[in-house]
C-alpha positions in Angstrom: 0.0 0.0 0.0 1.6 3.3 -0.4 0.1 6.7 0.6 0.2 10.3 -1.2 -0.5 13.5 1.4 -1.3 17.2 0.7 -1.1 19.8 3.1 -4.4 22.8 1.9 -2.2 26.1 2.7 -3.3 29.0 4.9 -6.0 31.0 3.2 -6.7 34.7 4.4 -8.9 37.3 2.6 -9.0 41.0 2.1 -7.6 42.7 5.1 -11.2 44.7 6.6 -10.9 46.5 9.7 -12.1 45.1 13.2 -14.1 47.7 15.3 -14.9 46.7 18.9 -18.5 44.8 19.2 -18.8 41.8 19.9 -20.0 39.3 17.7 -22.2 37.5 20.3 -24.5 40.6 21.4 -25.8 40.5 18.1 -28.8 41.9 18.1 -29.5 41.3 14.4 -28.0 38.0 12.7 -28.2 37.9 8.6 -29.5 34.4 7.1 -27.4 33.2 4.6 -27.4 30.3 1.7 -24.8 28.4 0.0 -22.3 30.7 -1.6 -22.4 28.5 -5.1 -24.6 26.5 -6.8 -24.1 22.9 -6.3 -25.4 19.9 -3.9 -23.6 19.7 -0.6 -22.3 16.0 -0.8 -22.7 15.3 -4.3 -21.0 18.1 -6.1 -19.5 20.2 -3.6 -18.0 19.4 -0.1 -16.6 22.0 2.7 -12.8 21.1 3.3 -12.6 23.4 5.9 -14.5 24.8 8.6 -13.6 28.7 11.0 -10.7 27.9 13.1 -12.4 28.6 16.3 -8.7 28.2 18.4 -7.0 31.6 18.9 -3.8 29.8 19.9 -1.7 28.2 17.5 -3.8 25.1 18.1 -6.4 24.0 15.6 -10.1 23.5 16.2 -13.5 24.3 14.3 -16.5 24.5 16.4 -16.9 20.9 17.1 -13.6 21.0 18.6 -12.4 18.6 15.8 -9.5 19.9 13.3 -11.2 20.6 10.2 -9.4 23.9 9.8 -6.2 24.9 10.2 -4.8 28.1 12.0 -6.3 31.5 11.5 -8.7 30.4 9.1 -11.3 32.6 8.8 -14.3 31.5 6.9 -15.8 28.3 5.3 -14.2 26.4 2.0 -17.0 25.0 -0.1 -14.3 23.0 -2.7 -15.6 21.0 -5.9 -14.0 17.6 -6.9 -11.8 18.5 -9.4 -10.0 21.3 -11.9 -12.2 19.4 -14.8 -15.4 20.3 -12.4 -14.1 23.9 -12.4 -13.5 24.0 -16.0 -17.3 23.9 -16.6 -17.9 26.7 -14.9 -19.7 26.8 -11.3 -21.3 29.9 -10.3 -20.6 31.5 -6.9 -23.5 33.6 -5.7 -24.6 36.1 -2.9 -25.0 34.8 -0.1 -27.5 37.5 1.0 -28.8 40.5 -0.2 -27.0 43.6 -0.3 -24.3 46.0 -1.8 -20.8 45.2 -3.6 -18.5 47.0 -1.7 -15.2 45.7 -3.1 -13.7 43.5 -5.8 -10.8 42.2 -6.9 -9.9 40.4 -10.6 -7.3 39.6 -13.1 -5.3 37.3 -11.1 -4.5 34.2 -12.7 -5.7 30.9 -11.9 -2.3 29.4 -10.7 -2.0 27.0 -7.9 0.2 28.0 -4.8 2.1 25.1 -4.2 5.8 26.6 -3.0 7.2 29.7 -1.2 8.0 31.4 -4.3 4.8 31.4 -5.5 2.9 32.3 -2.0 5.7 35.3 -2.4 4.0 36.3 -5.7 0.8 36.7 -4.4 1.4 38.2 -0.6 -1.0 40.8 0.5 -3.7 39.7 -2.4 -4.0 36.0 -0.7 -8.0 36.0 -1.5 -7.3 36.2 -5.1 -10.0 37.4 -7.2 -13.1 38.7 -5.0 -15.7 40.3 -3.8 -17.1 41.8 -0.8 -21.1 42.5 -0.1 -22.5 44.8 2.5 -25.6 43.6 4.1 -25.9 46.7 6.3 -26.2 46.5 10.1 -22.6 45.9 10.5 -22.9 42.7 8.4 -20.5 42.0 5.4 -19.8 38.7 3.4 -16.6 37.8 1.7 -15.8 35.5 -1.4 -12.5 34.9 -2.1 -10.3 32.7 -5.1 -12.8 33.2 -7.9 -12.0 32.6 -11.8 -9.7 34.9 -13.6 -12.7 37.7 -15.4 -15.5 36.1 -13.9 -16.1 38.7 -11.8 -19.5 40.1 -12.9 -20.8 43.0 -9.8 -19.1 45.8 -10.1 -18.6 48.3 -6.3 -21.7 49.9 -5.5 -24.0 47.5 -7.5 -26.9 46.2 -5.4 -27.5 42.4 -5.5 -30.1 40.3 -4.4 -29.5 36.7 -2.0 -28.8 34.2 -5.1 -27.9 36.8 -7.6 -24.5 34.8 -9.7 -21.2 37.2 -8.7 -18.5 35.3 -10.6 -17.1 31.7 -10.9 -15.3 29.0 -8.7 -11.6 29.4 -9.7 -8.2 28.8 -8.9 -7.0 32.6 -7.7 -4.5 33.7 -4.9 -3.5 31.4 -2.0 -5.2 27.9 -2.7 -4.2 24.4 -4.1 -7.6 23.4 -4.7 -11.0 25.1 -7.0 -13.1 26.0 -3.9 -14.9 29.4 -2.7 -13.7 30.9 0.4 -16.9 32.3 2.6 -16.6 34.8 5.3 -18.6 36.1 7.5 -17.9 39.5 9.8 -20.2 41.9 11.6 -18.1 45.3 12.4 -14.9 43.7 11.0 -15.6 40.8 13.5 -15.3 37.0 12.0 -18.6 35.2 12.9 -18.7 31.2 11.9 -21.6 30.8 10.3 -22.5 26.9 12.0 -22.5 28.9 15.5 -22.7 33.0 14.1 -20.7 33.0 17.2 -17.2 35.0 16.8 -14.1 33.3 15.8 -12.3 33.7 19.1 -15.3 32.5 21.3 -13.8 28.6 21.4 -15.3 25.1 20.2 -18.4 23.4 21.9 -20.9 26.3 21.3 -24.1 25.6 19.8 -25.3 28.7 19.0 -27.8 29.7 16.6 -26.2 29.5 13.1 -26.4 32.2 10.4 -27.2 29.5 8.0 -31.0 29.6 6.1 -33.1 26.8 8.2 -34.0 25.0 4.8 -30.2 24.5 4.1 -30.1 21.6 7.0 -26.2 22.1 6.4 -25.0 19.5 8.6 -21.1 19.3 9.9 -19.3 16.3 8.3 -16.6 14.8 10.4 -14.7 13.6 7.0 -15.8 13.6 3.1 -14.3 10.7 0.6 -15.4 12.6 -2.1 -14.0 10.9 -5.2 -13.0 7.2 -5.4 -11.5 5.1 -8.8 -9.9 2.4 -10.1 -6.4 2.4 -11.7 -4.2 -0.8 -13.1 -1.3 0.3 -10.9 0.1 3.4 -8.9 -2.7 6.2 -9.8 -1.9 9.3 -11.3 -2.9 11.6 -7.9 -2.1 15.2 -10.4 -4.2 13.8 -13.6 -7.0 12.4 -11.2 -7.2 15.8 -9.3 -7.3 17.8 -13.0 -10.4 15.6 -13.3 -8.9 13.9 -16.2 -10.9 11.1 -17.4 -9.4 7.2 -16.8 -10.3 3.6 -18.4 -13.6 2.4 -17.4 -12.8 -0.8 -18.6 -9.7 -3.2 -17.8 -8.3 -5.6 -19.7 -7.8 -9.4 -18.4 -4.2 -8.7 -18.7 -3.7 -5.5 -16.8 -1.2 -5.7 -14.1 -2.9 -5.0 -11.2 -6.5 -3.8 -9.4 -5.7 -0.7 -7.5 -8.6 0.7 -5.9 -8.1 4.6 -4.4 -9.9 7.3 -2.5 -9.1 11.2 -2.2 -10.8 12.3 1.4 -11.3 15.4 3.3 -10.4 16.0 7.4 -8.8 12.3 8.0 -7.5 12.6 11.6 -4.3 10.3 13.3 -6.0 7.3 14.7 -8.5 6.9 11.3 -8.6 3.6 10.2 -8.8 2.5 6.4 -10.0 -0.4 5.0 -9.6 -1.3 1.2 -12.1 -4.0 -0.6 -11.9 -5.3 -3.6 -14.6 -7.7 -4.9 -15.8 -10.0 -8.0 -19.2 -10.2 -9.3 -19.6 -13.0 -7.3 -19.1 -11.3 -4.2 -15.4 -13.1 -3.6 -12.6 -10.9 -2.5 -9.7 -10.7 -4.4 -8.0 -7.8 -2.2 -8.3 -6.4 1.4 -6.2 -4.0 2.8 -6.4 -2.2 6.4 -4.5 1.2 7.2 -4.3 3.3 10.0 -3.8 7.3 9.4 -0.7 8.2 11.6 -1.5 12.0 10.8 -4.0 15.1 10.7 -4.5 16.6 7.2 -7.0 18.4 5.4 -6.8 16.9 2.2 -5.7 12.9 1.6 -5.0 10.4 -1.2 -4.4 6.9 -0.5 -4.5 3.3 -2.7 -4.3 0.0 -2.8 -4.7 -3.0 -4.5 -2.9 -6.5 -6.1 -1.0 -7.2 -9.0 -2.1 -9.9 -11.3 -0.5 -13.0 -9.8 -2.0 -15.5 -12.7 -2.2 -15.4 -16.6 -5.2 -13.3 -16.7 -7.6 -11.5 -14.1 -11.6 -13.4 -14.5 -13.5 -11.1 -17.1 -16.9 -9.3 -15.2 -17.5 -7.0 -12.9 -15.5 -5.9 -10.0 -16.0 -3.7 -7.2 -13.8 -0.8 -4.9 -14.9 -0.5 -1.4 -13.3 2.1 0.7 -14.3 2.3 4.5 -12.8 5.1 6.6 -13.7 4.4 10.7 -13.2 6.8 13.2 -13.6 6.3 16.8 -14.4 9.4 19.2 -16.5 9.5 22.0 -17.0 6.0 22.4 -18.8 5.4 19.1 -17.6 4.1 15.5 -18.2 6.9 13.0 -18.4 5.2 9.8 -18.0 6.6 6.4 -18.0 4.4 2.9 -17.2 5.1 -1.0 -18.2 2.6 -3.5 -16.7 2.3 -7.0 -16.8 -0.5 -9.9 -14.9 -1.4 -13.2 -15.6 -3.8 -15.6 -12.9 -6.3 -16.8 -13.1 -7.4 -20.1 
């Protein structure tokens, strides 16, 4: 078995100034809804939530570690760079005034110091910024190169399309960066609670009720199969692979890209016939916290020729915490010919 990791990097936004109220004596909380149009779970996923920890540490407001430190607002990401490519739209959140915007930056991946460097100081990429009046701004951050389509000063209404999910300033990944702040405060919008007020609140949210936006403890958001050590960079550009193997290819290799795995996770790979007999199982246990993850495994062909029909990927992540077995499971088949 053999394991590829990637570290998300730190993601900050425009720099807005902080004025001295506190988020919690709101008197007034803005509803908002999904800052892009897709289906939470099937299209979209968040990969990371408000770091909640004003210490170096690292927790979100379920005192888990799907953040990372100083991170200010909620990553809706998509599942690959092909995804992007289509074009998905990033809308308002809520109604209200453009008050800023940034575009032109390219859609480049930050993946080195050199260039994080190029881009310091503009770290949101291309953006936008609405005023929703009573203190209350949102933020949208890392949109497409000219996709920008508000203009400062523009009034928008909740769902009104303000550019596309891109690739800009300090990401790896095609996702929209969401932030909330009333008087320059950051609120999380799963508590609309203030970033600094710790994990374990249970707050009213700032979400819309009919959202039912639920926290997910991990995502395996894309699984495949591959005939030996996958291609993580082609998988992740959302190139398209076989759907059908040959008899003679020289191995089944089953793999999973997951968000928020945790040290202590357990893996368990599966690979299955039409006839419900396994030809592979594999168990792993995740020796460290990341935000993003891509792992495989599999078998090389041992006889003359792999059994022609149908076979099937399993991937089962298990995490215990709090005495109970979360349980998470991806599914994914081929057909050998």
């Amino acid at each position: 078995m053999k394991t590829i990791t990637l570290l998300f990097p730190l993601l900050v936004g425009f720099a807005l100034p902080a004025l001295p109220v506190a988020a919690e004596d709101l008197s007034h909380r803005l509803s908002l809804g999904l800052p892009l149009l897709c289906k939470i779970g099937a299209t979209c996923w968040v990969a990371n939530y408000v770091d909640v920890d004003t210490s170096p540490n690292v927790r979100d407001f379920r005192c888990r570690l799907r953040s990372y430190d100083g991170h200010d607002g909620v990553d809706f990401a998509l599942r690959d760079l092909a995804v992007m490519g289509q074009g998905v739209t990033v809308i308002a959140s809520a109604a209200g005034r453009v008050i800023n915007i940034r575009d032109g930056m390219a859609d480049i991946a930050v993946i080195d110091p050199a260039s994080r460097a190029l881009i310091k100081g503009r770290e949101c990429g291309n953006g936008v910024v609405i005023d929703h009046s009573d203190g209350w701004q949102t933020q949208y951050c890392h949109l497409r190169q000219n996709s920008i389509r508000v203009k400062p000063g523009e009034q928008v209404a909740a769902g009104a399309p303000i550019g596309l999910i891109g690739l800009s300033g300090h990401t790896e990944f095609p996702h929209v960066h969401l932030a909330a702040r009333h008087n320059g405060v950051a609120v999380d919008p799963f508590t609309g609670q203030s970033s600094s007020a710790g994990c374990g609140n249970t707050g009213r949210g700032l979400w819309r009720d009919d959202l039912k936006l639920a926290y997910e403890t991990v995502a395996l958001y894309n699984a495949g199969f591959a005939n030996g050590a996958p291609d993580i960079e082609a998988i992740r550009r959302g190139e398209p692979g076989a759907q059908r193997f040959s008899v003679n290819a020289p191995a089944l290799v089953v793999w999973v890209d997951m968000l928020g795995v945790e040290v202590g996770d357990r893996l368990q790979f599966r690979i299955t016939q039409s006839d419900g007999r396994a030809v592979f199982v594999g168990d792993q246990k995740i020796e460290k916290t990341q935000a993003r993850r891509f792992v495989y495994a599999g078998i090389r062909r041992k006889g003359s020729a792999w059994t022609a029909g149908i076979y099937t990927g399993e991937v089962t992540h298990t995490r215990v915490a709090e005495g109970q077995s979360l349980i998470k499971r991806v599914m994914t088949t081929i057909v050998v010919r």
